[in-house]
N, CA, C and O of each residue as an XYZ file, in Angstrom:
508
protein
N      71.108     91.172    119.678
C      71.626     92.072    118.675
C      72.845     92.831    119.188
O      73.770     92.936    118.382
N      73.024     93.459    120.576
C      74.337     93.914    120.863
C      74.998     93.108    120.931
O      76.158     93.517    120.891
N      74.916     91.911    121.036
C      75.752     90.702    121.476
C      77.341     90.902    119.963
O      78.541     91.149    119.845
N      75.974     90.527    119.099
C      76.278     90.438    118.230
C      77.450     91.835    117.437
O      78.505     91.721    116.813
N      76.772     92.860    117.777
C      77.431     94.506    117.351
C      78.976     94.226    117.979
O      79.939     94.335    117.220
N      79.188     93.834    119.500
C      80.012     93.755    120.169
C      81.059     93.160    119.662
O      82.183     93.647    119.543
N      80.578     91.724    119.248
C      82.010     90.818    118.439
C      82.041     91.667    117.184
O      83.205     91.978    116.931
N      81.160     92.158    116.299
C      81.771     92.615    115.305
C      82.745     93.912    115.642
O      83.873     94.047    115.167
N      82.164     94.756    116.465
C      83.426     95.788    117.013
C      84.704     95.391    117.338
O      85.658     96.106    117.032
N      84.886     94.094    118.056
C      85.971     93.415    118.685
C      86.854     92.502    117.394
O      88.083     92.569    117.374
N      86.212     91.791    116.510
C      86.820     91.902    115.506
C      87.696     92.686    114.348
O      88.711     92.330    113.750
N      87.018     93.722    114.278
C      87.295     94.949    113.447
C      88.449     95.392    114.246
O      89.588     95.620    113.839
N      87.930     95.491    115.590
C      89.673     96.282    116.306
C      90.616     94.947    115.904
O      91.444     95.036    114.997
N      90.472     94.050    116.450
C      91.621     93.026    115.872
C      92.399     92.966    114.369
O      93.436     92.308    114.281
N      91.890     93.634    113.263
C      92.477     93.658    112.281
C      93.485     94.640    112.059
O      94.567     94.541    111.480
N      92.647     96.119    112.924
C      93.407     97.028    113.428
C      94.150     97.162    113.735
O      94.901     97.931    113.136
N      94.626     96.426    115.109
C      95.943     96.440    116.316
C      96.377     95.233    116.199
O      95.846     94.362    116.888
N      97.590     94.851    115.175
C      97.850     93.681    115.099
C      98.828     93.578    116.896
O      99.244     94.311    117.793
N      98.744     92.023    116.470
C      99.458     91.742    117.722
C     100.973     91.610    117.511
O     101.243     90.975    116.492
N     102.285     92.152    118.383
C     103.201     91.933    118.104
C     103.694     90.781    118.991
O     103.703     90.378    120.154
N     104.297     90.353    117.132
C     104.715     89.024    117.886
C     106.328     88.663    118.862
O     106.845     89.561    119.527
N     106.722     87.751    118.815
C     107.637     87.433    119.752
C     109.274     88.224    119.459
O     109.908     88.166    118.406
N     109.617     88.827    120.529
C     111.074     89.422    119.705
C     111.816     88.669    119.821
O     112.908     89.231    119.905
N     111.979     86.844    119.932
C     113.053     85.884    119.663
C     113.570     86.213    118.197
O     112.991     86.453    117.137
N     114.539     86.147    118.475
C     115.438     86.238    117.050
C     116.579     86.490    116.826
O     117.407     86.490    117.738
N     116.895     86.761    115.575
C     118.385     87.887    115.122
C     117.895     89.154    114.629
O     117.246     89.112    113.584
N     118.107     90.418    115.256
C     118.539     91.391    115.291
C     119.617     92.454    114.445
O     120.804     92.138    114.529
N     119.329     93.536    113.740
C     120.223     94.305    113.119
C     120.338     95.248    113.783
O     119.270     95.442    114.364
N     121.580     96.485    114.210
C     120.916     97.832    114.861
C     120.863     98.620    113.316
O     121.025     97.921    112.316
N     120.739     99.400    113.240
C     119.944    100.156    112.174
C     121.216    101.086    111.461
O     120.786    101.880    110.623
N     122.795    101.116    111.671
C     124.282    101.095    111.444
C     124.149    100.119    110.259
O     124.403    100.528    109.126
N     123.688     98.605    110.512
C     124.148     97.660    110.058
C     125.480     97.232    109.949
O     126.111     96.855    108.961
N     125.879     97.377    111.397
C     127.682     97.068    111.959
C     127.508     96.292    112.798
O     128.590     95.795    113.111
N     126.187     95.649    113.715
C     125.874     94.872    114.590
C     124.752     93.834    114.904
O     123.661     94.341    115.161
N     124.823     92.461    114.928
C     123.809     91.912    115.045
C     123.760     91.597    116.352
O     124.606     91.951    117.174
N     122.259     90.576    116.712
C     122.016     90.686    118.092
C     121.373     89.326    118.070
O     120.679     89.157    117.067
N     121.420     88.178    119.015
C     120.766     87.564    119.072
C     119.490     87.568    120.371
O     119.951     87.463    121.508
N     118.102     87.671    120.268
C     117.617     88.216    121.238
C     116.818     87.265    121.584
O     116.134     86.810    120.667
N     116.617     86.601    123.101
C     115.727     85.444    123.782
C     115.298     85.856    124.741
O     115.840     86.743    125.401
N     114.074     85.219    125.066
C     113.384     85.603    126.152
C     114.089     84.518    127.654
O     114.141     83.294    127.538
N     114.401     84.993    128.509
C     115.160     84.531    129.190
C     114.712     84.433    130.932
O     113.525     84.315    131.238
N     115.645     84.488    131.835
C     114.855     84.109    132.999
C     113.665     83.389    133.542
O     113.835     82.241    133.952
N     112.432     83.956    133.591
C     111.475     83.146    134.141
C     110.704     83.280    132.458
O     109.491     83.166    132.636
N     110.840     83.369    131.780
C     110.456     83.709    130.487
C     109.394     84.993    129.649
O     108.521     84.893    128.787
N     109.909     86.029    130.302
C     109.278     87.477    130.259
C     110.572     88.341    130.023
O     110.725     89.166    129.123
N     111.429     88.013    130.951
C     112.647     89.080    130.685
C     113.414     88.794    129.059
O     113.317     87.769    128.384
N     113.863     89.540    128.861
C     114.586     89.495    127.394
C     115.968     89.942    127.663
O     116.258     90.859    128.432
N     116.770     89.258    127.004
C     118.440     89.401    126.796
C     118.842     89.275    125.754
O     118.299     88.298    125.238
N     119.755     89.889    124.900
C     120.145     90.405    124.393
C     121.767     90.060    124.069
O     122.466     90.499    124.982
N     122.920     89.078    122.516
C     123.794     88.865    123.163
C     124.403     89.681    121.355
O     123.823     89.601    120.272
N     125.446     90.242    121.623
C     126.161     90.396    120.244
C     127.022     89.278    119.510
O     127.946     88.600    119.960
N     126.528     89.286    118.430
C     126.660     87.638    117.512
C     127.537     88.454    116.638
O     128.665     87.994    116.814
N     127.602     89.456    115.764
C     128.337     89.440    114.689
C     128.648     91.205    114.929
O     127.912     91.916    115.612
N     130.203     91.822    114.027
C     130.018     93.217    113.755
C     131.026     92.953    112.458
O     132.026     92.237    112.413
N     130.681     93.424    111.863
C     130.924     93.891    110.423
C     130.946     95.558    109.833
O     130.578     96.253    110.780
N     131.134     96.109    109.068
C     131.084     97.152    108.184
C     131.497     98.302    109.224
O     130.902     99.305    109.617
N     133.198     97.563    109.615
C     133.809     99.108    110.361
C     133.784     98.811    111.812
O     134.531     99.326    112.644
N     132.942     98.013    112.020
C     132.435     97.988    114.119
C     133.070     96.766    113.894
O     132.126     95.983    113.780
N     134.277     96.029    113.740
C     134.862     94.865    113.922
C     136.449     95.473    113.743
O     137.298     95.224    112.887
N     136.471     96.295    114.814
C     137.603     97.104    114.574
C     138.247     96.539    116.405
O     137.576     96.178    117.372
N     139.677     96.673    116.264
C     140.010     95.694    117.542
C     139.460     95.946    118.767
O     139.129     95.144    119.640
N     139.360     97.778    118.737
C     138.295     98.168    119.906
C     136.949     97.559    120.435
O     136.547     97.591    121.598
N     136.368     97.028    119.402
C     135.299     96.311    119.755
C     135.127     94.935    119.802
O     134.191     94.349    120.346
N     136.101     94.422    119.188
C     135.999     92.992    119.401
C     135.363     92.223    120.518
O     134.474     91.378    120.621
N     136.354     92.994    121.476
C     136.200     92.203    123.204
C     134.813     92.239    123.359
O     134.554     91.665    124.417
N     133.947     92.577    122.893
C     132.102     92.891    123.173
C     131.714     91.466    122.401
O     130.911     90.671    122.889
N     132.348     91.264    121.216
C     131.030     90.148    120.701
C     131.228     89.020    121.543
O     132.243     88.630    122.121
N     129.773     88.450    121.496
C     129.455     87.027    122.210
C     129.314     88.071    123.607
O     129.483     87.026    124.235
N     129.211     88.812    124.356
C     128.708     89.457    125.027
C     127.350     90.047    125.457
O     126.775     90.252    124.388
N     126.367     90.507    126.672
C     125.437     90.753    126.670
C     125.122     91.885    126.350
O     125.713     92.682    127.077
N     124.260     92.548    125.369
C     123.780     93.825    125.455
C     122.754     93.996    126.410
O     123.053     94.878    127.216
N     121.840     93.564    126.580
C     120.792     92.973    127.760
C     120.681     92.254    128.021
O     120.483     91.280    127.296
N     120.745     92.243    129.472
C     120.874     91.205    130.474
C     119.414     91.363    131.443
O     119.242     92.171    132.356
N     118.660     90.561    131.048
C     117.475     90.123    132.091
C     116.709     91.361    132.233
O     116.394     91.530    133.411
N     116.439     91.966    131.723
C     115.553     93.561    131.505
C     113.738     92.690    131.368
O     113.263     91.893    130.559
N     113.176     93.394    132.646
C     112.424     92.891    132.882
C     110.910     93.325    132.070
O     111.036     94.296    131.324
N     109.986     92.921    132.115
C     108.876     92.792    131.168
C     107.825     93.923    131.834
O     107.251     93.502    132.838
N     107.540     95.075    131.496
C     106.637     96.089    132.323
C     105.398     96.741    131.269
O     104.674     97.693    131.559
N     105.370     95.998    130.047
C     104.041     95.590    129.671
C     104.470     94.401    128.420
O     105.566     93.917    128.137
N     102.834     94.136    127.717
C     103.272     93.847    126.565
C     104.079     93.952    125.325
O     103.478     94.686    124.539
N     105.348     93.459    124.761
C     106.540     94.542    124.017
C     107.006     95.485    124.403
O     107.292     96.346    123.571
N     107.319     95.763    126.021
C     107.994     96.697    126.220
C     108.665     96.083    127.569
O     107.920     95.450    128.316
N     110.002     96.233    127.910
C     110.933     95.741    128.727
C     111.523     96.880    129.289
O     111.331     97.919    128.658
N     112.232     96.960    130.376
C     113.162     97.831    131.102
C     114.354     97.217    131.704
O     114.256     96.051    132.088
N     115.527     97.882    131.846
C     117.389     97.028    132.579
C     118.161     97.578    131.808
O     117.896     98.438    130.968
N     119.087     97.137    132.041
C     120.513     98.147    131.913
C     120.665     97.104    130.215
O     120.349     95.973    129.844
N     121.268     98.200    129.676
C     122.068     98.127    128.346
C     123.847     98.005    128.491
O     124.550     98.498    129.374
N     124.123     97.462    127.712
C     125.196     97.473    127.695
C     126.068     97.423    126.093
O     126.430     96.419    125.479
N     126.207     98.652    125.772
C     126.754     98.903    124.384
C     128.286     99.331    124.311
O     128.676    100.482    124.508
N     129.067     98.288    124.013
C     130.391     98.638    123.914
C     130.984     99.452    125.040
O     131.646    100.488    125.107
N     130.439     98.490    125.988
C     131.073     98.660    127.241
C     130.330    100.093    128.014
O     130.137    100.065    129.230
N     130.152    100.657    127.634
C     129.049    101.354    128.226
C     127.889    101.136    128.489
O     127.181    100.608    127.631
N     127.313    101.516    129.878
C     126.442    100.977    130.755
C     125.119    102.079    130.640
O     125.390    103.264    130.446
N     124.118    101.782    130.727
C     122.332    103.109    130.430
C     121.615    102.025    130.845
O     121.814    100.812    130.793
N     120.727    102.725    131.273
C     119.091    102.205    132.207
C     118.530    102.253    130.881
O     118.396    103.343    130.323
N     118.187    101.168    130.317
C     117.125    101.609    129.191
C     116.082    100.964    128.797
O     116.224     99.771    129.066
N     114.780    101.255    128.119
C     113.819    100.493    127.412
C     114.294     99.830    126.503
O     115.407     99.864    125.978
N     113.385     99.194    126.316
C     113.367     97.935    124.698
C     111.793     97.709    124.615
O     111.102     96.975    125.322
N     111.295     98.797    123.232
C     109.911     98.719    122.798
C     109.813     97.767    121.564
O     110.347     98.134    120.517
N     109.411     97.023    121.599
C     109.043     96.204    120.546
C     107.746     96.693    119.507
O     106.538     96.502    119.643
N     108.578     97.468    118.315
C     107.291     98.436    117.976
C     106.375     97.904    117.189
O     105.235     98.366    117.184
N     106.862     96.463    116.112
C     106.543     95.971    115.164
C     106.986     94.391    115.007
O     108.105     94.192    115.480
N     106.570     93.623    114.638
C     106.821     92.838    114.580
C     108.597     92.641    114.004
O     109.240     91.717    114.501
N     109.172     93.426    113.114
C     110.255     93.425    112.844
C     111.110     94.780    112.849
O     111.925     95.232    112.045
N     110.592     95.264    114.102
C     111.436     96.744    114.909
C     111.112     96.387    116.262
O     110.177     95.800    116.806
N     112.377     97.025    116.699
C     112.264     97.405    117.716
C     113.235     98.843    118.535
O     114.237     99.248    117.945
N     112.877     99.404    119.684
C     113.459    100.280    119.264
C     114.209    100.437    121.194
O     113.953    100.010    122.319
N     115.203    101.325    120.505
C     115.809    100.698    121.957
C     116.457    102.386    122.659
O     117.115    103.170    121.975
N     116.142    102.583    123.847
C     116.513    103.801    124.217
C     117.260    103.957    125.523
O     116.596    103.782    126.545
N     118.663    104.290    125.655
C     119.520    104.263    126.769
C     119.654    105.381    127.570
O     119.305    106.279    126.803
N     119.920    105.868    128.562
C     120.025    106.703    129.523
C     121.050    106.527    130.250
O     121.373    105.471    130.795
N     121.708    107.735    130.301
C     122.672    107.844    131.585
C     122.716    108.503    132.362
O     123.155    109.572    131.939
N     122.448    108.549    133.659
C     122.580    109.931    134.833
C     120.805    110.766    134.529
O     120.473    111.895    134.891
N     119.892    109.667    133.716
C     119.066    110.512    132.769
C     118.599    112.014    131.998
O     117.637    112.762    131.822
N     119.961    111.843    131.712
C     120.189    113.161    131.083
C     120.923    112.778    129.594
O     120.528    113.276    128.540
N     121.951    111.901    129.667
C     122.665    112.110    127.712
C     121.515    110.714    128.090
O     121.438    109.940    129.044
N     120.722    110.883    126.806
C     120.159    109.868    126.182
C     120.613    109.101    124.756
O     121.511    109.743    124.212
N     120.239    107.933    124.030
C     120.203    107.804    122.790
C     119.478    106.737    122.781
O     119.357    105.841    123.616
N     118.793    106.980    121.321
C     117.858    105.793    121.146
C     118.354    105.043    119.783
O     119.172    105.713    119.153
N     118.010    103.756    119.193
C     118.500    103.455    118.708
C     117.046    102.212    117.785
O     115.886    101.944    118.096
N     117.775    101.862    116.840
C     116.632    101.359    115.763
C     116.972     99.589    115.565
O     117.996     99.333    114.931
N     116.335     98.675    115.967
C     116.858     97.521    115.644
C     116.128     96.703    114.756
O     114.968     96.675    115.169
N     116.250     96.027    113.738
C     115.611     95.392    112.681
C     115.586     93.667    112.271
O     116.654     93.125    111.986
N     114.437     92.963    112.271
C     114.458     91.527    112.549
C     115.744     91.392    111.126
O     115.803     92.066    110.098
N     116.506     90.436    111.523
C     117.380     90.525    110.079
C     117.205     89.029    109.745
O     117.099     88.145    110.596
N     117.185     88.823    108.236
C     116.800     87.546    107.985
C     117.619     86.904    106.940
O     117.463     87.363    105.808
N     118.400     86.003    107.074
C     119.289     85.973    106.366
C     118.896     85.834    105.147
O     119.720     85.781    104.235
């Protein structure tokens, strides 16, 4: 009979805590001036990060030189949906996370000197 109580507890949490799935994909930041193409890379845990498109204002000559560029580069895996490594946003450099909050968010937070922070909102985009 506990046997039994047990899987039904363990079930019930499973409906609960979905699992998030893989952050392979395309990417919006939450502007909607930048997309991202995002793969799991290196030994296949780290995630990178490359800029594919800017549109609506961020395709201004200043930024050009960034697309087809890395925003993350090899930021390593320090749990499930959550990564750590340097960012790289329009040429500026931050130590930052990448939480994978949802299956189609994720959320991304940079640091410098860890003190100016910013975090930022990214969205599975589907054409």
């Amino acid at each position: 009979m506990k046997a039994a109580a047990c899987l039904g507890l363990l079930l019930t949490l499973a409906t609960v805590v979905p699992a998030v799935a893989s952050p392979v994909g395309t990417w919006e930041i939450e502007m909607r001036d930048s997309r991202y193409d995002v793969v799991l890379c290196g030994d296949g845990t780290q995630l990178c990060a490359t800029l594919i498109w800017l549109g609506n204002g961020a395709d201004s000559p200043n930024n050009l030189p960034y697309l087809n560029t890395m925003m993350i580069d090899h930021a390593r895996q320090v749990a499930p949906g959550r990564w750590k490594g340097q960012l790289s946003i329009y040429g500026q450099r931050a130590e930052g996370t990448i939480t994978q909050v949802s299956n189609d968010q994720i959320t991304l937070k940079g640091c410098v000197a860890f003190v100016l922070c910013k975090t930022y909102q990214m969205y599975r985009y589907g054409q």
